[in-house]
C-alpha positions in Angstrom: -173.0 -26.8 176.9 -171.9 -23.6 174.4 -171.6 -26.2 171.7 -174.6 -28.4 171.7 -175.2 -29.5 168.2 -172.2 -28.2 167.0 -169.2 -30.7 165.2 -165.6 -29.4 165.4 -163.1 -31.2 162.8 -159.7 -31.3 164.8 -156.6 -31.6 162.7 -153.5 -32.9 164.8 -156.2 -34.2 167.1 -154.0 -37.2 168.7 -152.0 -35.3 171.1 -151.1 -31.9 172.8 -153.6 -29.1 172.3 -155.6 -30.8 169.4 -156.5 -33.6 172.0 -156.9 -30.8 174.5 -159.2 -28.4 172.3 -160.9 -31.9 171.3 -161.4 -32.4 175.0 -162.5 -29.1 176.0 -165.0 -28.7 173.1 -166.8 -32.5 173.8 -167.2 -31.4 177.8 -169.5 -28.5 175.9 -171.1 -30.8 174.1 -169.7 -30.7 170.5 -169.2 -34.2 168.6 -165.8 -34.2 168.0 -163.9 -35.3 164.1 -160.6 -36.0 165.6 -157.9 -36.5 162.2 -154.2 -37.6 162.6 -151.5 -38.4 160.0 -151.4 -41.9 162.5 -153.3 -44.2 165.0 -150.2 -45.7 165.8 -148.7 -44.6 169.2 -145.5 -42.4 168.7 -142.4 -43.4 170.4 -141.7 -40.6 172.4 -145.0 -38.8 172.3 -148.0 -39.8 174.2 -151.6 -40.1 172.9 -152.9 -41.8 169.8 -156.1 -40.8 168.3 -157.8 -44.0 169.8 -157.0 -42.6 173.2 -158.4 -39.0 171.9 -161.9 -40.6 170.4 -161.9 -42.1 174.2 -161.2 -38.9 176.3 -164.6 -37.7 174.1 -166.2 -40.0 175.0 -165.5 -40.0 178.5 -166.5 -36.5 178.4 -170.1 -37.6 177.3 -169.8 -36.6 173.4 -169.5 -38.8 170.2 -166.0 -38.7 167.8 -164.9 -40.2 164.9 -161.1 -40.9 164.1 -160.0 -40.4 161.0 -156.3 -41.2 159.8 -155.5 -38.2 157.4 -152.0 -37.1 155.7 -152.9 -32.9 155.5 -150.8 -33.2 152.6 -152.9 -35.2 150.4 -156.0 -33.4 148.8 -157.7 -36.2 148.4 -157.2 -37.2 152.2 -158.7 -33.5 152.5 -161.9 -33.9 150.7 -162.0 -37.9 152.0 -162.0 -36.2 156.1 -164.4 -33.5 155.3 -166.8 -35.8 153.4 -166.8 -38.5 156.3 -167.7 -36.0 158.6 -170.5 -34.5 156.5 -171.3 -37.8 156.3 -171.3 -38.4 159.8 -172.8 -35.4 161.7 -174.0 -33.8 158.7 -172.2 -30.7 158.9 -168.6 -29.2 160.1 -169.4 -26.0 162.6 -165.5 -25.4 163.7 -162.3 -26.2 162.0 -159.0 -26.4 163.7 -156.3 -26.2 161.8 -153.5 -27.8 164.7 -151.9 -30.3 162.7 -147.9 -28.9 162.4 -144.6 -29.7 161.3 -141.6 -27.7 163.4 -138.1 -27.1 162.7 -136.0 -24.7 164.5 -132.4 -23.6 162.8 -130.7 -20.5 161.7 -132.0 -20.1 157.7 -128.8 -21.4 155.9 -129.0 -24.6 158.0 -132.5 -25.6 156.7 -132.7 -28.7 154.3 -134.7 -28.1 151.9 -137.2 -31.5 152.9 -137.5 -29.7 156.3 -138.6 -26.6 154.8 -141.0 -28.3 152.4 -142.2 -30.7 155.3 -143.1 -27.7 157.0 -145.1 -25.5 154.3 -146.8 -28.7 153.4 -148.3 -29.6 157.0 -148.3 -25.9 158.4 -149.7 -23.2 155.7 -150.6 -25.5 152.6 -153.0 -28.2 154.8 -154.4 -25.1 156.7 -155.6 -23.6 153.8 -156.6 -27.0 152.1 -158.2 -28.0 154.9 -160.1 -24.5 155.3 -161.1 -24.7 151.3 -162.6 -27.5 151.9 -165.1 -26.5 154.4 -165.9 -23.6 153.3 -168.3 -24.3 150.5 -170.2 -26.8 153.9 -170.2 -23.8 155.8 -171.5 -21.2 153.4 -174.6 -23.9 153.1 -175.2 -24.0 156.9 -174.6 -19.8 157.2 -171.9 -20.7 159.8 -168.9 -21.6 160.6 -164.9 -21.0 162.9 -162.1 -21.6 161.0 -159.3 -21.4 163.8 -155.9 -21.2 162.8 -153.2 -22.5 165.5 -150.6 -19.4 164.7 -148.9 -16.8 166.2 -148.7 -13.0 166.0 -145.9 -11.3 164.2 -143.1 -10.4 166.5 -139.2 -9.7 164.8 -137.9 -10.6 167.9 -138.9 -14.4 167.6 -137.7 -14.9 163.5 -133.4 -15.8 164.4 -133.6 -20.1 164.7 -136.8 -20.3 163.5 -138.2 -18.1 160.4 -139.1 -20.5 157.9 -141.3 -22.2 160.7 -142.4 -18.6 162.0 -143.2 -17.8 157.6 -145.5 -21.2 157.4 -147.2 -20.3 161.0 -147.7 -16.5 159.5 -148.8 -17.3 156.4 -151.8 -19.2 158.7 -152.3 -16.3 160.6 -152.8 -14.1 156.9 -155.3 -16.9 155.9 -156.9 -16.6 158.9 -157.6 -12.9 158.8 -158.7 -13.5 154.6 -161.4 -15.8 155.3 -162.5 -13.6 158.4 -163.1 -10.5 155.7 -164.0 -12.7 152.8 -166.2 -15.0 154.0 -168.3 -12.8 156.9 -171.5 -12.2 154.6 -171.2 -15.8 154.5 -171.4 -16.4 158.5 -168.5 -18.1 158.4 -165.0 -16.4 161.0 -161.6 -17.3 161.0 -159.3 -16.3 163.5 -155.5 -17.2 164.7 -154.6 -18.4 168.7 -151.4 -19.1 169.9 -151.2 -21.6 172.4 -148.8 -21.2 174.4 
């Protein structure tokens, strides 16, 4: 039970590894802030946030869904005040919530390559922003950005996605040296 007390806001939280970490983190006894652009089912994907909030619960912790577009500031500042509002404090963010596109750099529409700064590096740091000031308060906090290491090898079929994912990784290690005296760590994993 590592995380007793603790409250982890999930980002991307209705399937894969968000619902995973979400999981993982409520079997240690963290409440769980599970966030999603949908509660709908998706048509090929399984898992909804619903069936997330559940899995939590099973798991013997409480969760509260929230419906979020990463995109929208004010859906931001809306998710992190509902949870302060909730549990009274954010301990752990996870930044999961991603948009991918794989194709050689003159074959990227430009919508794609938007989409994917948008969701990928500009929620992350949104998202992070907005803790930050809850976390300096509490004289703790994990931002944990879901990003890779930089390796040339991976970039052909897939740079601008690889640029958004390593712009993460940069915030990551920012926050880590800017916000330390602060008790707040960032750091980058790469699930794969």
């Amino acid at each position: 039970m590592r995380f007793t007390d603790r409250v982890a806001l999930i980002t991307g939280a209705s399937r894969g590894v968000g619902a995973s970490v979400a999981v993982a983190m409520a079997r240690e006894g963290c409440r769980i802030v599970a966030a999603a652009k949908t509660m709908d089912p998706h048509p090929r994907l399984p898992g909804t946030l619903r069936d997330t909030v559940r899995m939590v619960e099973e798991a013997g912790s409480e969760a509260l869904a929230l419906q979020v577009d990463v995109r929208s500031p004010e859906q931001v500042e809306a998710m992190v005040q509902q949870a302060i509002d909730r549990f009274g404090r954010v301990d752990y963010l996870i930044n999961n919530a991603g948009a991918i596109h794989w194709s050689a750099v003159a074959d990227w529409p430009v919508k794609k390559f938007d989409l994917v700064m948008a969701v990928n590096v500009r929620a992350a740091w949104m998202c992070s922003a907005a803790v930050i000031p809850h976390m300096r308060t509490q004289g703790f906090g994990h931002i944990l950005m879901m990003s890779p290491p930089i390796h040339p090898n991976a970039a052909p079929g897939k740079a601008p996605y690889l640029v958004s994912k390593i712009g993460m990784t940069m915030m990551a290690m920012a926050i880590d040296a800017e916000e330390k005296d602060h008790g707040i760590a960032a750091s980058a994993l790469w699930p794969i």
